[in-house]
C-alpha positions, 0 to 999 in steps of 0.5 A: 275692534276688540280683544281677548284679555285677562282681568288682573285686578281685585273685584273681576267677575264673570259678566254677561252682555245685554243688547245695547240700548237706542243711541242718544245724541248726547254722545259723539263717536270719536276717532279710535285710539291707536289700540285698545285699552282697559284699566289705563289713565287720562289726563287733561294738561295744561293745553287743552290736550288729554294724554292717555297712557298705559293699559292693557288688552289681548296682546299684553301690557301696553307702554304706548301712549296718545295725545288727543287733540279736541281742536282738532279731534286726532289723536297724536302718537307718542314714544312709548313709556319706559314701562308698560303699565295697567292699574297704574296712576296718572297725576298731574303736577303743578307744571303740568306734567303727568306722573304715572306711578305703579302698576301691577306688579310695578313700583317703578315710576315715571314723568311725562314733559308737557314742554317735549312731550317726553317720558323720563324716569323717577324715583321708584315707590317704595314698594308694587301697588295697584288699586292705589290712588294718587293724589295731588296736595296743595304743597304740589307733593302726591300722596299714594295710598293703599294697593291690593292689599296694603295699608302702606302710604308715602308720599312723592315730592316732585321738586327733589325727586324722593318718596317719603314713607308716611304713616299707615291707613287704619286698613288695606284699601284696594279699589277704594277713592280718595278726593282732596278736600277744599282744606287741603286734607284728603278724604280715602273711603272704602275699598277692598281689604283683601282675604277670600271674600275679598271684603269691602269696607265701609270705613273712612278716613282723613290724612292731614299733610299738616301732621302727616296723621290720619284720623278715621271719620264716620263710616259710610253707610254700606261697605263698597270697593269699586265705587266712584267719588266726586265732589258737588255743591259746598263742601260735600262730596258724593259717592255711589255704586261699587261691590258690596259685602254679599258681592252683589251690585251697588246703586246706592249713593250716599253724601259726605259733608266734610265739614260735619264729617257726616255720611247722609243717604241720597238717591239711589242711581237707576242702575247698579254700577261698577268700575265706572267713572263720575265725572264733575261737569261744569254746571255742578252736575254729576255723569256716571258713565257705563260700568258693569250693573248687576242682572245686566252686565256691561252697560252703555247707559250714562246718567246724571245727577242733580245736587240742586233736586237731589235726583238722577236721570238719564244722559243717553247712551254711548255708542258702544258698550264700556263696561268696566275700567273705562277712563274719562276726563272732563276737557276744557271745552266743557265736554267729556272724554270717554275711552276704551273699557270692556266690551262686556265679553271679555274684551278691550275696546280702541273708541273713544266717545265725547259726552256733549254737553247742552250749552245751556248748562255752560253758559256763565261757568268756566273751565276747571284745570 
């Protein structure tokens, strides 16, 4: 089922559809969420189930949300949020409850409770922010970064209910990553930084929760916002895809050794993506899943990356094309969730798919809360 909607968020652009490629067994369709979905979250908690929230599709903004439960392969309906939400955040904290802050528009913040599966409102930010990112310190705070367009940060402390004005990023950073690093500091690269063209960057930069300082790195080698980040092998991180400075479809990827602090050139994906989800699987591998690709549009196409050859390859097909702000979390069974996106005619899409996994890449690994 599918349904009309208007794009909100920076980088949006006219697509065309192609036909669907040949169906792979590496993907399982799922039971659908109760609506469709663009530009929601999900998140994996502590047992075992994933919350989806928020959203938008052709009825408006949406406040609904669903428990998935893998054992049982449902989805569970929940009270809805205090607010409807798309282009928020979903963090989840220490106890393993879920923040949800922002959203188009919207600086209002909320908090879900595992224990009774509730919503209760926070602290409001300090100021609207989409395209912003949240992430999780090791101190249990979140750290909230950039929005369409603005350098602005603060920082939420979950155990006393504050946000706390932090210093600026060096630019605004709109549809940008940020990873934290296995010291505890927090990597943030690319983005848009606003203006006509809407301009990506190719800067980067390192917060430390320490000092409450950043302090910019090596810039990637190609400025992209609307990209995807994710950590493989010691102490590198890879990041791939997105729009570049010419608007033009990016399938490059490059390498982030955050000890040396250096950008290296890897391979390139076989197709351009955008808005598009990298997801960490359990052997190390990395999956990119669907988007939009340049002279093709929305794609159905997945593949995977291998840090031990350096090499990508194809990962089959979903069943349905998702072609932009799908929403994907590895579960802890080891396979991944796959949600929602475009349809690649402008609408929002209920499926729900799961990536499987061949056990031979599971056997002696565990799962990763």
């Amino acid at each position: 089922m599918t349904h009309k909607i208007q794009w909100l968020c920076a980088g949006a652009l006219a697509i065309a559809t192609y036909a669907a490629p040949s169906i792979s067994s590496t993907w399982t369709v799922l039971p659908d969420m109760a609506q469709p979905r663009v530009f929601h979250t999900l998140s994996l908690i502590g047992d075992g189930t994933v919350l989806v929230a928020g959203g938008q599709n052709g009825t408006g903004v949406l406040a609904s949300a669903q428990l998935y439960d893998p054992a049982a392969t449902t989805w569970l309906d929940l009270p809805p949020m205090n607010t409807s939400r798309t282009g928020h955040t979903a963090t989840v904290l220490g106890n393993g409850d879920v923040l949800i802050a922002g959203g188009f528009g919207i600086a209002s913040a909320e908090r879900f409770s595992v224990s009774t599966r509730t919503w209760s409102a926070v602290a409001p930010m300090g100021e609207a922010r989409y395209g912003h990112t949240a992430t999780l310190l090791t101190d249990g705070r979140i750290l909230v970064a950039g929005s369409c367009y603005s350098a602005s940060v603060e920082i939420f402390d979950p155990a006393v209910n504050v946000w706390t004005p932090a210093a600026s990023m060096s630019v605004p950073r709109c549809e940008h990553t940020a990873t934290r690093l296995p010291n505890g500091r927090v990597l943030v690269a690319g983005g848009s930084m606003g203006g006509s063209t809407v301009q990506p960057t190719s800067s980067a930069e390192i917060f430390d929760p320490a000092t409450g300082t950043w302090t910019p790195v090596m810039p990637m080698n190609q400025a992209r916002y609307g990209h995807a980040m994710a950590e493989f092998g010691a102490g590198r991180l890879l990041v791939t895809g997105g729009i570049g400075v010419n608007s033009e479809f990016l399938a490059s990827a490059e390498a982030f050794d955050w000890v040396q602090g250096t950008w290296s050139p890897v391979a390139p994906m076989l197709q351009s993506r955008y808005g598009f989800p990298l997801q960490r699987l359990l052997d190390g591998t990395l999956v990119a899943i669907g988007g939009f690709s340049g002279g093709i549009g929305a794609t159905a196409t997945s593949e995977r990356f291998d840090p031990a050859t350096g090499s990508w390859s194809l990962a089959g097909s979903l069943n349905a094309i998702r072609g932009d702000r799908i929403a994907a979390t590895l579960m802890s069974d080891g396979r991944v969730l796959a949600t929602g996106g475009s349809d690649g005619t402008g609408g929002a899409l209920s499926g729900a798919e799961r990536f499987e996994v061949d056990q031979v890449f599971l056997d002696g690994f565990e799962a990763v809360p």
